[in-house]
Every structure is written in C-alpha cells, then in structure tokens.
ZAMARGU-4260 file (C-alpha; in steps of 0.2 Angstrom, whole numbers, plus 5000, padded with zeros to 4 digits):
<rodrens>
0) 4847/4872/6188 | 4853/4878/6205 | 4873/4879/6197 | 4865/4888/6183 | 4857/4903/6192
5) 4871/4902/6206 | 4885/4905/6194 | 4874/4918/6185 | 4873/4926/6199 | 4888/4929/6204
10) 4896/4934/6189 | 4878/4946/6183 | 4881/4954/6201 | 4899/4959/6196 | 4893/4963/6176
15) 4879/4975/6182 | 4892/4982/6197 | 4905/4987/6182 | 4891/4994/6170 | 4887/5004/6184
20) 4904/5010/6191 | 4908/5013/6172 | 4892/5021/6170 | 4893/5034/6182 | 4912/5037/6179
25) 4906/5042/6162 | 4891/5051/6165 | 4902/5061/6177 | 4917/5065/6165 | 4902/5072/6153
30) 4895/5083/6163 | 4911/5091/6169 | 4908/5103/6153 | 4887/5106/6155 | 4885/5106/6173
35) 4887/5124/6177 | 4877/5129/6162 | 4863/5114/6165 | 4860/5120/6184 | 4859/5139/6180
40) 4846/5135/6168 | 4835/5126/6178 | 4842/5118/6192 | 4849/5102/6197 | 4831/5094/6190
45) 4836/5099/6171 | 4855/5091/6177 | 4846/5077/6181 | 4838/5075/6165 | 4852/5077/6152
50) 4862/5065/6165 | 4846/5052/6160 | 4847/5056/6141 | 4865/5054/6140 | 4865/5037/6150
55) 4860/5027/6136 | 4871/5032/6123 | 4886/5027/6134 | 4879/5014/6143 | 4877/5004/6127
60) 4895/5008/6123 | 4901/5002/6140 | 4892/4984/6139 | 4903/4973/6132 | 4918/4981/6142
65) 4909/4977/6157 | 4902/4960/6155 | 4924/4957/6153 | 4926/4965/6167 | 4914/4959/6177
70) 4916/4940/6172 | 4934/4943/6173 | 4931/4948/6193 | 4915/4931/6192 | 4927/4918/6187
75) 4942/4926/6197 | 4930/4925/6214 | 4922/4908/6210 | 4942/4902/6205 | 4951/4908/6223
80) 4934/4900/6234 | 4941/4883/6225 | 4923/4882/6218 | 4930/4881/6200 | 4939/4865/6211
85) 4925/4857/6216 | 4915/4859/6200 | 4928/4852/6191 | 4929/4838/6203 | 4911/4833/6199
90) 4917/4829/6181 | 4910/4845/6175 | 4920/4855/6164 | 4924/4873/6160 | 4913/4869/6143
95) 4900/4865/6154 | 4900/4880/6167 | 4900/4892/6148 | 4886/4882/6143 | 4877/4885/6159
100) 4880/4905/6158 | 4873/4904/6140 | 4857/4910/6146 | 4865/4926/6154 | 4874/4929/6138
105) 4859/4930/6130 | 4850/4940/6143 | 4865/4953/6141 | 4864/4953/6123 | 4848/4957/6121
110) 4853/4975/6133 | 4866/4977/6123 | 4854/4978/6106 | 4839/4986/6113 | 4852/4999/6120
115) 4862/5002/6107 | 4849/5000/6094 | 4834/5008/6101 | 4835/5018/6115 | 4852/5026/6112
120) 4843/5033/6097 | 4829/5039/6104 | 4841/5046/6118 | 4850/5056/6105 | 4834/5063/6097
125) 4828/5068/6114 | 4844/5076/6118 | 4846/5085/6102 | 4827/5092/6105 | 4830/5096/6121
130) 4847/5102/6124 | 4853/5111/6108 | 4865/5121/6115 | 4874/5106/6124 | 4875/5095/6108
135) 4875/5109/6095 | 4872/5125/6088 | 4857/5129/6083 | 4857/5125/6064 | 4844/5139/6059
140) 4856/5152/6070 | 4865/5169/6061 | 4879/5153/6061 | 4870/5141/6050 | 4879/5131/6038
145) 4877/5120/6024 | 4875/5103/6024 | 4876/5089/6011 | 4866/5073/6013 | 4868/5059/5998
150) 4852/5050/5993 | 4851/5034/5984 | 4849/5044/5967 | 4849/5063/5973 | 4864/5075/5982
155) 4857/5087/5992 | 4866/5105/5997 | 4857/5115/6007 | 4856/5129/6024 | 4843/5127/6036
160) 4830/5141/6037 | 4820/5133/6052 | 4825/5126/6067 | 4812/5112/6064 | 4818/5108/6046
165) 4804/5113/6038 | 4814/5129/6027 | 4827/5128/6017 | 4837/5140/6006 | 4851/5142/5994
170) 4848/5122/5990 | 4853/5115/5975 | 4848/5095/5970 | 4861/5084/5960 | 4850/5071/5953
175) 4860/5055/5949 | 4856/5043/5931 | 4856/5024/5935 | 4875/5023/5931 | 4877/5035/5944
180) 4884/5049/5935 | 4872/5067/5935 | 4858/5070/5927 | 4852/5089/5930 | 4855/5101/5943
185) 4843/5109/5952 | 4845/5126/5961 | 4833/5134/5972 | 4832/5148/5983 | 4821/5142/5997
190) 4812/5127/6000 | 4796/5125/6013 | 4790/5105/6017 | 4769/5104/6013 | 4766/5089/6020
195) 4769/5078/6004 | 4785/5084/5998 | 4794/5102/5997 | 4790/5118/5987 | 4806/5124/5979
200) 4805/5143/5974 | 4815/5154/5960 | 4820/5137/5953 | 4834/5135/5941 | 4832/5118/5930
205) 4852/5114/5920 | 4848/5098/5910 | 4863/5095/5897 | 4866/5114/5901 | 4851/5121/5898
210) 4842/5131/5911 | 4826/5132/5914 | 4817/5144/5926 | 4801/5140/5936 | 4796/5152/5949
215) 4787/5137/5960 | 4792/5118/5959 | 4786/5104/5967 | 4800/5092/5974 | 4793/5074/5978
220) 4806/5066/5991 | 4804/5055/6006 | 4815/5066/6013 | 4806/5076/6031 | 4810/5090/6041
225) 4815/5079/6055 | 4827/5069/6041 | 4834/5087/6038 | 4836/5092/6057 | 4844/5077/6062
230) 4857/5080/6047 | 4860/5096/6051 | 4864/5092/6069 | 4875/5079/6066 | 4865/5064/6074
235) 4873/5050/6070 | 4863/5038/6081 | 4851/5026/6068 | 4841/5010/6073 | 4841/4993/6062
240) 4822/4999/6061 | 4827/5015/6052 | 4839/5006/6043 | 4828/4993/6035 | 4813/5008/6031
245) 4828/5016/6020 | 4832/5001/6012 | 4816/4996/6007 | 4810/5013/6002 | 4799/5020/6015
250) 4810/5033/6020 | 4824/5044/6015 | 4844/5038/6016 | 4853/5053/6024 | 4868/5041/6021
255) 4874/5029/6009 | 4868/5012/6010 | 4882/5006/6016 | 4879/5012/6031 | 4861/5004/6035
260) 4867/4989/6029 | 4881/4988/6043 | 4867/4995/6055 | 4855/4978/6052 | 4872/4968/6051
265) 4879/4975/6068 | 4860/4972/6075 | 4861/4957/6074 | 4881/4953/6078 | 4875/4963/6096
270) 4866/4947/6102 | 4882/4938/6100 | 4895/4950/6111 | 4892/4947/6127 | 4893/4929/6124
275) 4912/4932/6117 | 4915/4941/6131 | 4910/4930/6142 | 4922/4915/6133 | 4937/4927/6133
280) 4934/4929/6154 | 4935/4913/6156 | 4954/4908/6158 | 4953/4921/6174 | 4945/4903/6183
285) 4960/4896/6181 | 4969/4911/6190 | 4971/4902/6209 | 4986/4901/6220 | 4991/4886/6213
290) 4989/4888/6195 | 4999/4906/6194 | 4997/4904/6176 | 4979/4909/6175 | 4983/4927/6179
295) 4994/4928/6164 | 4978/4921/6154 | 4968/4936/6161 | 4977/4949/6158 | 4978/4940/6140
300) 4959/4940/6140 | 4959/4957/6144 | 4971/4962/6131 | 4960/4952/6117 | 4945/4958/6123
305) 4951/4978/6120 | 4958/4972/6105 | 4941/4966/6101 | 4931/4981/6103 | 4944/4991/6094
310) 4945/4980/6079 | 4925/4979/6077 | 4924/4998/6077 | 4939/4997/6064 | 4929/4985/6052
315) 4913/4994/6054 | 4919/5012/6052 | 4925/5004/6035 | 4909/4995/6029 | 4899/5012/6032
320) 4908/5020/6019 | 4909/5006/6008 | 4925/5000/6010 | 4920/4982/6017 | 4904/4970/6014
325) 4895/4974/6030 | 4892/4956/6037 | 4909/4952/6035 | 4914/4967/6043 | 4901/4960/6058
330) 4903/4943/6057 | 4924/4941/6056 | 4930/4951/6070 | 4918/4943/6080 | 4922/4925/6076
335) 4940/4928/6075 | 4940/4933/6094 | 4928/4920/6098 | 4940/4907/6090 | 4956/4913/6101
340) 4945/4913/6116 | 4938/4896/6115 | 4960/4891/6109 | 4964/4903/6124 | 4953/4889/6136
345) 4960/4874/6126 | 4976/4878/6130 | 4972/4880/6150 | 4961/4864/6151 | 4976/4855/6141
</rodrens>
C-alpha cells in the first residue's frame, strides 16, 4: 500500500505540474486576442472570468497529453534514483508497478470525463451567454445568417429574430417520410416559441406540389430556443447526458445521430485514456545510464502517444458524420495503442 501511494505520488505530482503548465500556456495564447477588449469592459475581474470559463474546455483537451508528459517525467525520475532498481530487485515487476498506478489511472480518468463531458459544456454555455462578442456575433444582429439544423425526420432553415431564440423568420421545414426522402415543405415568415411548441405565421404548406396557405400554424417540435441559440452560435460542446435525452426522444437532435452516439461512445472510451497513457510512459523507467535504450523507447512513447490523440480525433470526426460505427471508432484506436504499449514494455522487459 505504501509503494502504491508513493509511486502515485510522484508521478500525479508531475501529471498535475504538466496540466497546469499546459493549462496556463493555453489560457495565456487565448487571451492574447480578448484581453484588451476584456479589461476595457470591466476590468481585470471580467478577464478573470472568461480566463475560468475557458479553462475547462482546454483543460479537458490537455489531460491525456499531460498524464504522458507527466508519467514520462514520473518514471524517468523514479528510473535515474535507481528505484525502478530496487523495485525490480524485490521480484516486482514493471506489470506490477502498472497495476499499482491503476487506481490513479482511474482517478485521472474520471477528470478527464467529467471535464470533457460535463463541465466543458456547461463552460461553453456560460461563455456563449456571457461573452458574445468573444465567441460570436450576435446571431440576432443586422449580420444575422441562416442556419440549418437536421432533425431525425425534419430539416430546418431559418434566421434568428431574437437573441434568446425565441423568434424566427424566413424558416422553411423539410419534413422527411420514413425512407428518408421529403414529404412537404413548409415555409413560414416568422416563427415565436409559446412554451409548448412554435407559432409559424403566413405559412405556406407544398404537399406533392400543392400549396396551401394558413395565416397561423402550430408547429409541435422538441426543438427550444436554447436548442436554436446554441445552433446558431456554433456551440459544438454536448454531454453524454444530452446525447442520450436526443436519442431517446426527450429532446431535439441539432445533429445527426451519429453524432450522439460517438458522444456516449467517447464517454465512456474517456475513463480508459489515462490508463493508456500511463502504459505508453512506461518504457521511460527503463531510460537510466545504464540501459541508454530506454531513452529511444521514450521518445517512442511520446511519438505513439501523439499519434494516439491524432488518430482518436481522426476516427471520431468520422463517426459523427456517419462515416464509422461509433464504438469502433472509440474502442479501436484505443486498443490498438494500448496493444503497442503493452509490446512496447515486452520488448524492454525481454
């Protein structure tokens, strides 16, 4: 138990030390643009405050590249002290020192998913109510534009007429048969949310090409002015608990559903990426004066681990548009590296 916490120690010391360092860095390169504009609005205390809201969304990014880092820096420390030495001299191998860090892995992993699949995105909401300007324009603005949003049976086209979401005009409604192909258009020259659906005004029906005027029309959809404001600005930011309402039916897709699915697949691939991380830092313990081969495995672990982090993002941008079955885009990237990290160790304890 006391080996356990020790060598979690020393490497969580150097994990959080990275996070933070990386953290800082990137808050700092962000700012560069907003600062000026931030403190001559209010003052260094409303600088403060975007610096918090924007913390989350890169420090979930910035997680598994530190835990490398960091357990690169953990094992290359414990490895030049010669207590990878005596360690191993107890009849304890590098297998056994993994399974000791397993509890840290897990500890990092469950940051990693509450940070990248709950606070960023209440981060992102914040900012966006928050700090308009600084994330973008204002969609009810002289500048507005039109935006599209693709339901599970419906295409939307509409402008925003509220900064809230709650207006609409020039919207028209594509409404999709079960074979996917369109079943009547809908045209609409504004559109106000009543609490239980939208009002559609000077309303143009087309079914097989013939129109039909209504000058009021209820329009039933799950679909909120907070769902339209958050389309509108661009916010790509969605939790595994938004994901699964969409899914089941309690609230409106903005996406395709694709896209939640690789949201709850990637939820629960997060719990896992520290873990691999970990396993691809741990050639760095062979790195001592004696064993000048270990340093060639490091900078090998940190070559896999970027290619890691690239390739996940590869296979996920696919499955959100379909291209890819999302738990094999979550799963295979992630138990491919984990393989070559685990023949990486082999290889060094051979």
């Amino acid at each position: 138990m006391k080996l356990m916490l020790y060598l979690s120690q020393i490497l969580g010391a150097r994990i959080l030390l990275c996070w933070l360092v990386l953290l800082i860095l990137a808050v700092g390169i962000d700012l560069l643009r907003t600062a000026s504009d931030l403190v001559a609005r209010g003052g260094v205390a409303l600088l403060a405050e975007y610096a918090l809201l924007r913390a989350p969304l890169l420090g979930a990014i910035l997680i598994p590249i530190s835990v490398l880092a960091g357990g690169l820096m953990g094992f290359f420390t414990l490895s030049t002290r010669s207590e990878i030495a005596v360690i191993r001299a107890t009849g304890l191998s590098i297998w056994r020192v993994l399974a000791m860090l397993v509890p840290l892995a897990v500890l990092l992993g469950l940051a990693y998913n509450v940070m990248g699949d709950r606070l960023s995105v209440a981060a992102e909401q914040r900012l966006a109510d928050l700090f308009p300007l600084e994330t973008t324009p204002d969609p009810s603005g002289s500048t507005a534009k039109p935006f599209w949003n693709r339901g599970s049976r419906e295409i939307l086209r509409a402008i925003p007429a509220a900064s809230d979401g709650s207006a609409l005009v020039d919207l028209t409604i594509y409404e999709l048969g079960s074979e996917g192909t369109l079943a009547r258009r809908i045209t609409a020259a504004s559109a106000k949310f009543t609490g239980d659906g939208w009002q559609l005004r000077e309303v143009v029906i087309d079914h097989n090409g013939q129109p039909q005027n209504h000058a009021v029309l209820d329009w039933k959809s799950l679909l909120t002015p907070s769902d339209i404001f958050r389309i509108a600005k661009g916010q790509g930011a969605v939790s595994s608990g938004q994901a699964q309402a969409v899914l089941s039916g309690d609230a409106a897709p903005t996406r395709g559903r694709p896209f939640y699915e690789t949201q709850i697949a990637r939820g629960y691939v997060a719990f896992a990426v520290p873990l691999i991380m970990l396993v691809l830092a741990a050639p760095a313990a062979f790195a001592s004066a004696r064993q000048t081969g270990g340093a060639g495995a490091a900078v090998l672990a940190i070559a896999l681990g970027f290619l890691y982090v690239a390739t996940d993002g590869f296979t996920a941008s696919l499955a959100r548009v379909g291209g890819l079955d999302p738990w094999l885009a979550a799963l295979v990237p992630s138990g491919l590296f984990l393989i070559a990290g685990i023949w990486l160790l082999l290889l060094k304890e051979s």
